[in-house]
DONU-577836 format. One line per field, with one value per residue (C-alpha): x, y, z. Coordinates in Angstrom, 3 decimals, padded with zeros to 6 digits. Layout:
residues N
px	[X, ...]
py	[Y, ...]
pz	[Z, ...]
This chain:
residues 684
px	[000.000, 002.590, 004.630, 001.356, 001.062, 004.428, 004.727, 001.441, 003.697, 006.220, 004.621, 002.724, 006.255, 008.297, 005.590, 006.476, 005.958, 003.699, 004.398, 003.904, 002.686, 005.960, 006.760, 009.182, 008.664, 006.812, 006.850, 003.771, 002.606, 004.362, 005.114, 006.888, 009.241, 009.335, 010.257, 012.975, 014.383, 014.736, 015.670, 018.807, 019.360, 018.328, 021.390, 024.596, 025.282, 022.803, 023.009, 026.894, 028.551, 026.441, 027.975, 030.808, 032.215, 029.969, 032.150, 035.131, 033.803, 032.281, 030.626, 027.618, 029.751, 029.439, 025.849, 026.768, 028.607, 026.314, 023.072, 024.798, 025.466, 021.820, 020.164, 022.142, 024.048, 022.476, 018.431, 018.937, 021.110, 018.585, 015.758, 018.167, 018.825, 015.019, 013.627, 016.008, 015.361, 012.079, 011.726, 014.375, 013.432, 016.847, 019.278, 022.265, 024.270, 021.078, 019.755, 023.089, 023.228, 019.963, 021.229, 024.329, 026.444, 029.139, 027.874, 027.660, 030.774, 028.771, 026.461, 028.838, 030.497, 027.765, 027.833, 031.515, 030.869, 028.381, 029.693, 032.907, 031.166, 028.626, 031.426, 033.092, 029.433, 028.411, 031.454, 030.472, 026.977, 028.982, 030.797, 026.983, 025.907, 028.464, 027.613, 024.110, 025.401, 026.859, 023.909, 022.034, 024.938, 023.966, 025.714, 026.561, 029.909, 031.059, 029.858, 032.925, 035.223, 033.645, 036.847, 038.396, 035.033, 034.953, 039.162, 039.911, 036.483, 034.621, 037.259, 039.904, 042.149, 045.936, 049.082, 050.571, 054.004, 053.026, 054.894, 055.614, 056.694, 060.373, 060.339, 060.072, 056.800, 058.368, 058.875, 058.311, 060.516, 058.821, 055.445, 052.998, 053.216, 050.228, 051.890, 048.400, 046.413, 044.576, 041.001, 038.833, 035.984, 033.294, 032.985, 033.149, 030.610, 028.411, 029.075, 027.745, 024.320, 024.196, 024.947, 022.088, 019.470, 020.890, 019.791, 016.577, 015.760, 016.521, 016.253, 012.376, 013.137, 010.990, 008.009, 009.652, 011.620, 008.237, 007.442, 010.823, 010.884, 007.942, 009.739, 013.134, 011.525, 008.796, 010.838, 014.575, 011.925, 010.615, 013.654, 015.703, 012.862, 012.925, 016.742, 017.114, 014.591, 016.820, 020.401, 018.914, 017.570, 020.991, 023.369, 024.821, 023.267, 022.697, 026.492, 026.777, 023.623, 025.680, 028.779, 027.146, 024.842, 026.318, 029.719, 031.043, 034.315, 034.430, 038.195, 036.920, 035.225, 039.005, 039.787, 039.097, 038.302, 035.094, 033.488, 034.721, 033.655, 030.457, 030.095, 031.032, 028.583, 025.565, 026.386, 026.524, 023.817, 021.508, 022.770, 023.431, 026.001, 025.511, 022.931, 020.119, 017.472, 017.941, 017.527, 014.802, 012.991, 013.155, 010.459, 008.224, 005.167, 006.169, 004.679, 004.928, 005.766, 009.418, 010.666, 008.445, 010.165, 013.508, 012.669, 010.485, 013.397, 016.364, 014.239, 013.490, 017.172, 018.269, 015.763, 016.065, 019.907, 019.960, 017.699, 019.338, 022.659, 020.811, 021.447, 024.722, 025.603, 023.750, 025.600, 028.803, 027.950, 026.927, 030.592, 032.172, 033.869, 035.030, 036.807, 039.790, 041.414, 043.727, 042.465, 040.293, 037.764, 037.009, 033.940, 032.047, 034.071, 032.010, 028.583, 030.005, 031.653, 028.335, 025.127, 026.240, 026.923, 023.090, 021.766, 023.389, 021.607, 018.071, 016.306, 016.242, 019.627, 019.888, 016.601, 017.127, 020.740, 019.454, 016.949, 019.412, 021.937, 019.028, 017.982, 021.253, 021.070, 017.799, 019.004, 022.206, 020.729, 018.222, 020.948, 023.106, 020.576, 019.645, 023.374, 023.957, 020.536, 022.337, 024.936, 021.804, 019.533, 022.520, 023.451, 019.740, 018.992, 021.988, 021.711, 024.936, 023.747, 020.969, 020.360, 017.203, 017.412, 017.503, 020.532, 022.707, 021.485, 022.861, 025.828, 026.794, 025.909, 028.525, 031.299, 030.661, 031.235, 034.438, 035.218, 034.587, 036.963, 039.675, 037.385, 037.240, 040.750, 042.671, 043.938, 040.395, 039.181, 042.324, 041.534, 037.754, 038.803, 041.487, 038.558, 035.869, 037.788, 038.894, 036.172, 033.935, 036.300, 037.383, 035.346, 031.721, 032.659, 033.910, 030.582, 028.334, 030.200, 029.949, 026.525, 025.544, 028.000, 027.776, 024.040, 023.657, 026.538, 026.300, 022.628, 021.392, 024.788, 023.789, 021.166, 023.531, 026.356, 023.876, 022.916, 026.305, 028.557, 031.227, 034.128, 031.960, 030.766, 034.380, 035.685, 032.857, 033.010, 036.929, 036.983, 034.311, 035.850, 039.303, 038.412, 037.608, 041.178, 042.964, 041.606, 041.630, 045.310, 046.828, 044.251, 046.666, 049.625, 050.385, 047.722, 045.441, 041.930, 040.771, 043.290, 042.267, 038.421, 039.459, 041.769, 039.314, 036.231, 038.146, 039.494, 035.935, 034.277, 037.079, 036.351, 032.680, 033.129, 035.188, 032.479, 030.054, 031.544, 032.448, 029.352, 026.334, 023.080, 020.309, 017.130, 015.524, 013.959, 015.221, 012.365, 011.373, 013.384, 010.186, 006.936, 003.395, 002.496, 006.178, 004.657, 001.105, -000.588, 002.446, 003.307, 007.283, 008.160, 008.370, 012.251, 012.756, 010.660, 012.260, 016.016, 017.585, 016.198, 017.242, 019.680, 021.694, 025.097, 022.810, 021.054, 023.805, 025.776, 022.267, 022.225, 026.001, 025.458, 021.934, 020.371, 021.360, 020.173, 017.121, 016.485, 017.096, 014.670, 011.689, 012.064, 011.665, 008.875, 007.275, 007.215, 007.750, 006.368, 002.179, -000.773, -000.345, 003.250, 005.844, 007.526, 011.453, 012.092, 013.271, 016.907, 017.627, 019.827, 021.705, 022.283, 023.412, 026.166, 027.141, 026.757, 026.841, 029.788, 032.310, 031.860, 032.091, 035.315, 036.525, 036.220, 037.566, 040.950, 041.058, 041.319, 044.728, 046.768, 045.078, 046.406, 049.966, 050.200, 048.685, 050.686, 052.903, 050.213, 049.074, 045.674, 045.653, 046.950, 045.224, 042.030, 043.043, 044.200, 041.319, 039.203, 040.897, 040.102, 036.879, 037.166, 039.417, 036.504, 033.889, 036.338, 036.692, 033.798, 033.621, 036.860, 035.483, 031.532, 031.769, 033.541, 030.778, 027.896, 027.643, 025.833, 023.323, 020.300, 020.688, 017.615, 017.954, 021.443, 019.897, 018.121, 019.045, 020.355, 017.331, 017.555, 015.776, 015.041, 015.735, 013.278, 011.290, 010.838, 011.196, 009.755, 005.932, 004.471, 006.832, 005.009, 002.108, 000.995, 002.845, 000.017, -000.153, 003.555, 003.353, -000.311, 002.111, 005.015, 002.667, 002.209, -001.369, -002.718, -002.902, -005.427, -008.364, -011.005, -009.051, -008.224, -010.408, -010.221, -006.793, -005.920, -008.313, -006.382, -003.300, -004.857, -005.331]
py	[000.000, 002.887, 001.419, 002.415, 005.452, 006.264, 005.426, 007.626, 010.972, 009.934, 010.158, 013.221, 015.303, 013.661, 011.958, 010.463, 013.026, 012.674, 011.114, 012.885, 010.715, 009.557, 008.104, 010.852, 012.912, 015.762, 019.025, 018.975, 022.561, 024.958, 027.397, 024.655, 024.488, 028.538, 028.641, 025.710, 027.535, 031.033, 029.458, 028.127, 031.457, 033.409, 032.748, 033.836, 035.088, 037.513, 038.784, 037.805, 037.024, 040.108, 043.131, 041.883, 041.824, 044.983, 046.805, 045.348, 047.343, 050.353, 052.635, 053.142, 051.667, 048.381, 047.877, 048.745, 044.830, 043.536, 044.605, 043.685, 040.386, 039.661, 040.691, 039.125, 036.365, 034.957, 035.318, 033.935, 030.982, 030.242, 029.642, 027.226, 025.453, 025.540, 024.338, 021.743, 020.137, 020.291, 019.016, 016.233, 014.989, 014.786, 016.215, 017.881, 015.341, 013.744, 016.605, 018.132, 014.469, 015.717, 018.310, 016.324, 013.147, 015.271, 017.586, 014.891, 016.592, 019.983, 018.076, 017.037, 020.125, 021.948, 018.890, 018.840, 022.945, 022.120, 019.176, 021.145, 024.455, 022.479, 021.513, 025.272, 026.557, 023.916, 025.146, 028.785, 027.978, 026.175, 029.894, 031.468, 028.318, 029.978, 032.943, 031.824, 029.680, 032.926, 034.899, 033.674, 035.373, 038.973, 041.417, 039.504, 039.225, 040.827, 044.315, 046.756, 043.679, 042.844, 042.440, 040.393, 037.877, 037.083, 036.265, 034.985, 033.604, 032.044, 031.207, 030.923, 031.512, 030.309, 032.589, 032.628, 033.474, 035.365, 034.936, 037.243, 037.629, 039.115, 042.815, 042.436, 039.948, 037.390, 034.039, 033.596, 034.737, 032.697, 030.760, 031.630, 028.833, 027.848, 026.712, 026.363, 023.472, 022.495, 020.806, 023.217, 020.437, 023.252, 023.917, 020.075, 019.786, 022.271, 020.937, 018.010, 019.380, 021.725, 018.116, 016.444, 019.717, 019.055, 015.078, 016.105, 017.802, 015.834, 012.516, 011.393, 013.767, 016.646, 016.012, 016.361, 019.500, 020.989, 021.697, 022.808, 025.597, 027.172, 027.533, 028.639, 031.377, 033.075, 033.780, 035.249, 037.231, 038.715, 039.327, 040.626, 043.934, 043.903, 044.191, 046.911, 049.183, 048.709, 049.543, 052.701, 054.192, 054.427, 057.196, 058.526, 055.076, 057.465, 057.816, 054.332, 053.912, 056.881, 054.931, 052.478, 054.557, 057.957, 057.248, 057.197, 055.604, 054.962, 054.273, 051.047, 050.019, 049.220, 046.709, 043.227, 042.358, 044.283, 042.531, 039.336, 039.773, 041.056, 037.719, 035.514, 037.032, 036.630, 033.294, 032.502, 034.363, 033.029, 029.514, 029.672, 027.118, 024.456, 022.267, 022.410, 024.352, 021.599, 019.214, 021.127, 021.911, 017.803, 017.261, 020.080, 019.046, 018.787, 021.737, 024.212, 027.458, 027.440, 030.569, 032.938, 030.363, 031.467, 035.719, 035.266, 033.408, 035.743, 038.728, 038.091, 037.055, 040.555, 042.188, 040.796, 041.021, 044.627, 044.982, 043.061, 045.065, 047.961, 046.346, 045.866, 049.713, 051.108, 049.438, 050.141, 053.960, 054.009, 052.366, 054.433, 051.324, 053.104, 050.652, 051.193, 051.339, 048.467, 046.240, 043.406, 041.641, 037.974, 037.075, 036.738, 038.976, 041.957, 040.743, 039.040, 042.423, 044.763, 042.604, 041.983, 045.210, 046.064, 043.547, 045.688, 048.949, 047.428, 046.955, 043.340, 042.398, 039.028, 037.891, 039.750, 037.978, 034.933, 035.637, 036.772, 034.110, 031.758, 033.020, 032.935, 029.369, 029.137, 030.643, 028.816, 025.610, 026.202, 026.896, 023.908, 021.484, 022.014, 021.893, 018.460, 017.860, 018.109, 015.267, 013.264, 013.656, 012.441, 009.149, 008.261, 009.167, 007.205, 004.018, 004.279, 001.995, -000.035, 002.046, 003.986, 007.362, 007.822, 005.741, 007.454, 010.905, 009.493, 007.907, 011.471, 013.404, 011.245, 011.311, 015.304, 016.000, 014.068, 016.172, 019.556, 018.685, 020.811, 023.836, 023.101, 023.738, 026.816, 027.174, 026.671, 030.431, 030.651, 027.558, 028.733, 031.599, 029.846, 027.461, 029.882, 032.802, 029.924, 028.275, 030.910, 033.079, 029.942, 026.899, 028.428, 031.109, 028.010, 025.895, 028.604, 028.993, 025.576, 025.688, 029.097, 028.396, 024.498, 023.864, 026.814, 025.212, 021.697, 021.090, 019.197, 019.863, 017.402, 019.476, 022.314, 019.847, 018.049, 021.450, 023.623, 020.320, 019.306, 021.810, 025.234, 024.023, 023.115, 026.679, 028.480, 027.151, 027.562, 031.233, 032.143, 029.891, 030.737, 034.464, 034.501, 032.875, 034.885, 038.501, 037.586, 036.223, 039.388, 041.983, 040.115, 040.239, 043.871, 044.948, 046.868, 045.335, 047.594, 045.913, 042.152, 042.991, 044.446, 041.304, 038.923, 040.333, 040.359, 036.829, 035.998, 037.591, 036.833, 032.863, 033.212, 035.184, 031.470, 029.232, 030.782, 031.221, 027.272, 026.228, 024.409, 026.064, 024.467, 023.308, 024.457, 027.841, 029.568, 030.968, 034.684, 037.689, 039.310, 038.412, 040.593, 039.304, 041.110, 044.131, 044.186, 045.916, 046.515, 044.241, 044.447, 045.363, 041.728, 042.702, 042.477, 039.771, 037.398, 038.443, 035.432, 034.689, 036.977, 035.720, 032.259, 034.024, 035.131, 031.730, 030.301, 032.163, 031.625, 027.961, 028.245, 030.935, 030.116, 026.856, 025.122, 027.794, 028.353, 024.750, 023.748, 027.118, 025.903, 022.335, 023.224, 026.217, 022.925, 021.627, 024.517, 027.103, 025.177, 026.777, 030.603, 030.253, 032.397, 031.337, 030.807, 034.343, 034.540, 036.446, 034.722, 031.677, 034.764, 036.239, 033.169, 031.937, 035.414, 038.264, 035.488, 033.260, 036.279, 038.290, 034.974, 034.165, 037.633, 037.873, 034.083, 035.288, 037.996, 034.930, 033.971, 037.798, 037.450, 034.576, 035.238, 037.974, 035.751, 032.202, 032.795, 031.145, 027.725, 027.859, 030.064, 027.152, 024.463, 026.231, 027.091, 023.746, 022.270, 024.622, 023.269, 019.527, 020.887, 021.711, 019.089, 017.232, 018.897, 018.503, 014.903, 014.880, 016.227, 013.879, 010.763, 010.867, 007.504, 007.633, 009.641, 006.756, 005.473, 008.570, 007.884, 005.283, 002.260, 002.857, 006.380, 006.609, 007.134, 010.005, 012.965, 010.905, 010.745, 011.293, 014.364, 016.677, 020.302, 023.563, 019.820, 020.113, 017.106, 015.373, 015.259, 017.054, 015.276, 014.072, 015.437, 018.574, 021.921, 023.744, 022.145, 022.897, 026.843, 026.812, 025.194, 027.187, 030.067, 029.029, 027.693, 023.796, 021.317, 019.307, 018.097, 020.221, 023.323, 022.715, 025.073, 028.034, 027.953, 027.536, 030.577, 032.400, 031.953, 033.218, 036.333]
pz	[000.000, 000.853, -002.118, -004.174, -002.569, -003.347, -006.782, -007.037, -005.268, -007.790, -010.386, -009.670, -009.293, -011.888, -014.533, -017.503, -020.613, -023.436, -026.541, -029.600, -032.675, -033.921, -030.150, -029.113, -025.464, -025.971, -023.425, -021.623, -023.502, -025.888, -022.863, -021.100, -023.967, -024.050, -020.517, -020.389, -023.732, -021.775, -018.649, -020.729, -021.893, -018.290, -015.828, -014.346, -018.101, -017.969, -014.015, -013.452, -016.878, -018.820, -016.308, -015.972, -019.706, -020.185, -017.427, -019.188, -022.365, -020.623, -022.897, -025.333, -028.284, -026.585, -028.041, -031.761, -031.866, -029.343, -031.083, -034.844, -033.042, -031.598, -034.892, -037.721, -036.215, -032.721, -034.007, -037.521, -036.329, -033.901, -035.796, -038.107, -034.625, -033.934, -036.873, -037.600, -034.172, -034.516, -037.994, -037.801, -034.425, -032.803, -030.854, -033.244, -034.186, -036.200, -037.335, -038.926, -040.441, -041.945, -043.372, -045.003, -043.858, -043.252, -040.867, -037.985, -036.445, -037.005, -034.828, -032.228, -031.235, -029.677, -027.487, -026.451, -025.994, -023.270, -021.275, -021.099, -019.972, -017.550, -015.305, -014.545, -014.761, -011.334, -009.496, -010.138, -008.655, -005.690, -005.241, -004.883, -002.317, -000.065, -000.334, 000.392, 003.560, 004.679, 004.423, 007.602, 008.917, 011.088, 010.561, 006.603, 006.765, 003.777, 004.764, 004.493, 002.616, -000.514, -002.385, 000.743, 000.873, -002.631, -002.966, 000.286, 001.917, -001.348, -003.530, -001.884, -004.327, -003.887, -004.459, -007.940, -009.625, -012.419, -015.367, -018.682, -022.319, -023.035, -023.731, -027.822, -026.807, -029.398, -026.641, -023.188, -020.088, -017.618, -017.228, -015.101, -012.018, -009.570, -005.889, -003.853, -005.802, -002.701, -003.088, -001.180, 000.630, 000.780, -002.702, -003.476, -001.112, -002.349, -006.329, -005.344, -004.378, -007.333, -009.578, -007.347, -008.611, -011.854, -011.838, -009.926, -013.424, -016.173, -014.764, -016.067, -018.838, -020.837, -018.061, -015.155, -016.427, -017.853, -014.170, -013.081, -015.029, -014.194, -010.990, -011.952, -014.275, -012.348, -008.905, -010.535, -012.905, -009.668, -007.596, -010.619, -010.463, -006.796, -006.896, -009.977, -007.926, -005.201, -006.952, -009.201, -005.594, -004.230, -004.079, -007.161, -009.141, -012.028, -012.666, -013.260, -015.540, -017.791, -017.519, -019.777, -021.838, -021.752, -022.370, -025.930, -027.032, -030.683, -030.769, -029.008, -031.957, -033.672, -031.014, -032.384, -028.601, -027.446, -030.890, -030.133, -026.796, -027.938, -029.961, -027.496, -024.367, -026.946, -027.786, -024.293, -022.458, -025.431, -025.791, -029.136, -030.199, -027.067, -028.818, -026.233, -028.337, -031.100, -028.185, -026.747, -030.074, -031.016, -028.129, -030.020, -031.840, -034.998, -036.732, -033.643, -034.302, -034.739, -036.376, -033.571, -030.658, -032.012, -031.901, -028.344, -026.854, -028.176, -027.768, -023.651, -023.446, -025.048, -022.734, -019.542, -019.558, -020.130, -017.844, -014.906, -015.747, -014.098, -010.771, -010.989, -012.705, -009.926, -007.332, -009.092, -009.419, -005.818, -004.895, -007.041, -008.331, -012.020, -014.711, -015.310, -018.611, -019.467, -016.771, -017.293, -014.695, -014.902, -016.604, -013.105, -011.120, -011.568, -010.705, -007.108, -006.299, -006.642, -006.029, -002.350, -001.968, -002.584, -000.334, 002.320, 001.209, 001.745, 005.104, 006.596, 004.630, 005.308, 003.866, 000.834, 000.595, 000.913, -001.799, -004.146, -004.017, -004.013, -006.882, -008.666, -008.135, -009.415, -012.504, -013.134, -012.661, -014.948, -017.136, -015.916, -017.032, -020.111, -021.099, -019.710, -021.163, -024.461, -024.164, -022.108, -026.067, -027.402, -025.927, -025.621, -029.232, -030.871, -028.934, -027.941, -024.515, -023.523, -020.528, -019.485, -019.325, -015.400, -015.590, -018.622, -016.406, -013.212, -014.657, -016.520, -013.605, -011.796, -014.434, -014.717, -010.906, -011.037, -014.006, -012.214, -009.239, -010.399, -010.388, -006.680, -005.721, -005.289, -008.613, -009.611, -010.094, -012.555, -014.584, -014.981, -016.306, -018.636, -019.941, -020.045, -022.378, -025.138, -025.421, -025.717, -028.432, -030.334, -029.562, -029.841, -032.371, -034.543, -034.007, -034.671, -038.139, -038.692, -038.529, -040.648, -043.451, -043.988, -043.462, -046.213, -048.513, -049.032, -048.252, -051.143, -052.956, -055.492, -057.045, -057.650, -059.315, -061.681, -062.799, -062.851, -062.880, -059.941, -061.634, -061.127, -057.618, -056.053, -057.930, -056.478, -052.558, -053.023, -053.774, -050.843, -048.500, -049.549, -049.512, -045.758, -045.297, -047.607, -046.471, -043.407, -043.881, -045.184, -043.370, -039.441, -041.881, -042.954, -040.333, -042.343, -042.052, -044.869, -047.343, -046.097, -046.625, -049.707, -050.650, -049.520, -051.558, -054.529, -054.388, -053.796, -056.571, -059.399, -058.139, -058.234, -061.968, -062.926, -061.804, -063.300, -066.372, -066.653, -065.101, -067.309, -067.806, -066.031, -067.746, -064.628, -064.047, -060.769, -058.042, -059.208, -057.354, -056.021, -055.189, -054.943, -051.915, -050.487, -051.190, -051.049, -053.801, -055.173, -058.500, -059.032, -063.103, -064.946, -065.297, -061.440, -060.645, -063.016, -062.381, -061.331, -065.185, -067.050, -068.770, -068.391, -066.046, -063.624, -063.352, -062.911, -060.742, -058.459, -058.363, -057.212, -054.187, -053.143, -054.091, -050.740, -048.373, -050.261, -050.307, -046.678, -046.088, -048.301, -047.008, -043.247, -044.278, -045.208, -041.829, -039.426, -041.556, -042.430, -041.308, -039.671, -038.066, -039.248, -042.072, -042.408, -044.093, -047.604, -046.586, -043.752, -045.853, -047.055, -043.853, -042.581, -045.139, -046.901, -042.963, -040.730, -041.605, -042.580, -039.547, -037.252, -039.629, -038.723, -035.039, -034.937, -036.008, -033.205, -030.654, -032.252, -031.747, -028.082, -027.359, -028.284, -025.553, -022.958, -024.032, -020.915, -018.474, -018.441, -017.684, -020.987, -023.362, -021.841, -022.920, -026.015, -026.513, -025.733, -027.532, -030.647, -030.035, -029.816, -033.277, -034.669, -034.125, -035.954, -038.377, -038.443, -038.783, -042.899, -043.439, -042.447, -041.334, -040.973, -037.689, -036.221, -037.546, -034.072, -033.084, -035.127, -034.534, -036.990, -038.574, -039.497, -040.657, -044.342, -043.604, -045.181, -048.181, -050.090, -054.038, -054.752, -057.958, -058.225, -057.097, -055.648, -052.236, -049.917, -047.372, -045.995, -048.771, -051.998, -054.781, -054.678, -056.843, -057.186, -056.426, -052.876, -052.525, -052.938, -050.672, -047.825, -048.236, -047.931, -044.771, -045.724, -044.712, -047.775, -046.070, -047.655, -045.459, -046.229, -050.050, -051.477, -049.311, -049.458, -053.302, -053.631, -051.395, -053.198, -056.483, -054.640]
């Protein structure tokens, strides 16, 4: 009987999810998806990570490559990672299979990215857990010491011998050496409860976490206004607010750091790059509203970070605590050494410390989990064991704290750091480019070399590939980044002039330029709206640069895009392989000048080193994609393989008539109820 009873509880707080008609877990509702996707995104990188690399690159210029970042890199590649979850129905290593065969080591990178961030991003939650221990503490104990608490008290850091370049910068004079390597028991101990939320989670899967997240979302939401009331109240707050919006300094803008920077906080605050909102997305129903996911969850990301800033600019106007030029905070540094300070400027401090370290934890959890959730999609997805999922959950869980131990020691603040700057300006940058540029290039490549021929299609992917390696090349070399651009465009566009001129003329018309129904009313001249027409070059040269972004679009519109949802939009395959792709390219290379003025300290290289096995193995992956087959369940190891025909879509809605085609990609139902109404709308 109490057996019963408890099987009953059990399944009340942790039941099993729906399945959705193919047999995959399904969120409980669309808003549990919603909220698990902006929990990922909602964490320490918006209300630690966020103010502390803003403070690092004080100033209103800070928002021209943060804002150029959210709009046409972060929100177009997440509706790719979006839609392809949720049309493939797999994590990313089978839906970049999908895409091509190739692209299984596209796949497999944003999983490496989050199993290796996971581990540093636990220990930093272990850091707030003592904080929060210490906040039952009266008087708190960090009032009049903030600096002193965080070093000495939470981390703990151990003494180091710091080391240095020779005076020309061209080899090393000494290496930077770490005596203290202690294991510090109170942050193991507290890792190990942050690792025990984490399983608590993601254990019974997408129905278990569907309730989580309700929680882990509502209270931070309400603390975070509590607390920015709070900070802009206090003495001389204003000054700080101005500090980051009244403060102009455009000769920032030349510094390849505050855009890589830029890059790298958006990619992490939003998540873009780590794989879980393809994992996320695969539990969807299958023709949810992808493309309006992707804006809602960038969009309250962009919002809610900027917004939470405002507590810690207050505080550090109210300190007086100005940056300094030439000195640079630790990703996390900044938020630790203000948001305590406020808790001591309100009445009854100690409850509101313990509500905001609580909800700190709240936050990063949230975040936490959905990253291991990642590797957890994979292993259950390929088949790689015969496990259930509680055990491959328990069993990573367990591997992962072991992993994280050497956060936990004294040297442990400088390895984070080490780990966390590499990965994030070479690792992710990498896997995001991955992503935009291949799933946009060799998507259906077939199509575009039966109808241009195998000759025009290598010469055309050399010269734009090669051009991004070329200008980029020579722009480092004789540093003058007007002269690479300049290089690098031309290389490309006397390549692309080659190809197109040896490429075959396809039999097959390409889609008109410009469409009524863009415009309203407005009907385009005949002239525009046949362009890509207009003569046999400019066909050509269109199958070459477009076909396979255009392609991958119409197929998902087919799938995502039915009925009202917003439809995959026309540019965005541009944006992704031809804005996208260079600018990641770009602020890739800054990681490399960086690092040769920092190669003196160990922690340094071994993230940098490991941030290239990262990529090494995405690309393994193109060499030999049969190394990578494993990840892949048996029986769908031919998808994405299919013969197809060119301007034919694929999938669901293949074979039948063309009319049907255009009503879906419209974004209108082919269904037999419907037919009418809809085919009429269409002649409209």
């Amino acid at each position: 009987m109490a057996s019963h009873f408890l099987r009953k509880v059990g399944a009340y707080l942790a039941p099993p999810p729906p399945q959705s008609d193919d047999g995959r877990d399904q969120w409980p509702s669309r808003a549990a998806f919603l909220l698990a996707a902006m929990g990922g995104c909602a964490g320490q990188g918006n209300l630690l990570r966020y103010p502390s690399v803003v403070y690092n690159n004080y100033g209103l210029q800070w928002f021209i490559p943060y804002l150029l970042a959210v709009f046409l890199i972060a929100i177009p590649a997440l509706i790719l990672e979006v839609s392809i979850g949720q049309a493939y129905r797999g994590g990313t290593a089978i839906a970049f299979n999908n895409i091509n065969r190739r692209l299984k080591g596209v796949g497999l990178g944003p999983v490496i990215v989050s199993l290796l961030v996971v581990q540093y991003f636990t220990v930093n939650l272990a850091w707030i857990m003592n904080y929060f221990r210490w906040s039952f503490t009266s008087p708190l104990p960090w009032e009049g010491q903030l600096d002193e608490f965080y070093w000495n008290r939470i981390l703990r850091v151990g003494e180091i011998n710091e080391g240095s370049l020779t005076e020309d910068g061209n080899s090393v004079a000494s290496f930077t050496t770490y005596p203290n390597t202690s294991v510090i028991g109170e942050t193991v101990g507290w890792s190990i409860f942050i690792w025990f939320l984490i399983w608590i989670s993601i254990f019974r899967g997408v129905g278990m976490t569907g309730r989580v997240v309700y929680f882990t979302m509502g209270l931070p939401i309400v603390t975070t206004i509590i607390f920015v009331g709070r900070a802009l109240s206090l003495d001389n707050a204003g000054a700080g607010v101005r500090l980051l919006w009244a403060t102009w300094r455009s000769d920032q803008l030349a510094s390849g750091t505050v855009w890589q920077t830029a890059v790298g906080q958006v990619f992490f605050s939003t998540g873009i790059g780590f794989g879980y909102f393809t994992s996320y997305a695969s539990y969807n129903q299958k023709h949810s509203n992808a493309v309006m996911d992707a804006v809602l969850i960038c969009g309250s990301n962009v919002l809610f970070e900027n917004f939470a800033a405002l507590a810690v600019f207050g505080v550090v106007g109210y300190l007086r605590r100005w940056p300094q030029d030439g000195v640079r905070l630790g990703a996390f540094v900044v938020g630790f050494l203000t948001l305590p300070e406020a808790v001591l400027q309100m009445p009854g401090a100690n409850f509101w410390a313990i509500l905001l370290f609580f909800t700190l934890v709240v936050l990063g959890f949230s975040s936490a989990f959905v990253m291991l959730d990642v590797v957890v999609t994979l292993i259950c997805d390929s088949g790689l064991v015969k496990l259930s999922r509680p055990w491959v959950v328990t069993i990573l869980t367990t591997i992962c704290f072991l992993m994280c131990i050497p956060y936990c020691t004294e040297m442990g603040y400088y390895l984070l750091d080490g780990i966390d700057r590499w990965i994030n300006n070479v690792a992710l940058i990498f896997v995001v480019w991955t992503e935009v540029v291949s799933s946009t290039t060799v998507y259906r490549w077939k199509d575009v070399a039966d109808m241009t021929g195998v000759p025009a299609f290598a010469l055309y992917n050399f010269g734009f590939f090669g051009a991004q390696i070329f200008g980029i090349a020579l722009g480092h070399g004789v540093n003058m980044p007007s002269a690479g651009a300049g290089a690098g465009i031309g290389f490309y566009l006397v390549f692309s002039l080659i190809a197109t001129i040896i490429a075959r003329t396809s039999d097959t018309d390409a889609p008109i330029f410009m469409e009524r129904r863009i415009f309203g009313k407005f009907t385009p001249p005949r002239w525009l709206a046949n362009l890509w027409n207009s003569n046999a070059f400019i066909r050509r040269f269109w199958f070459l640069a477009f076909y396979s972004g255009n392609q991958l679009r119409r197929d998902l519109n087919l799938i995502v895009g039915v009925g009202r949802n917003w439809k995959i939009p026309p540019f965005l395959p541009f944006l992704l392989r031809y804005i996208s792709g260079p600018v990641l390219a770009i602020i890739f290379s800054f990681s490399y000048p960086e690092f040769h003025t920092l190669r003196y300290d160990p922690m340094m290289i071994a993230g940098f080193i490991i941030a290239h096995i990262t990529m090494l193995a995405i690309i393994v992956g193109y060499a030999v994609p049969r190394y990578y087959d494993t990840l892949i369940p048996i029986d769908r190891r031919g998808e994405g393989t299919e013969p197809t025909v060119a301007m034919h879509t694929k999938g669901e809605l293949a074979g039948r008539p063309i009319g049907e085609l255009v009503i879906a990609e419209r974004g209108v139902r082919g269904d037999a109820e419907s037919d009418v109404e809809d085919k009429e709308k269409v002649r409209g």
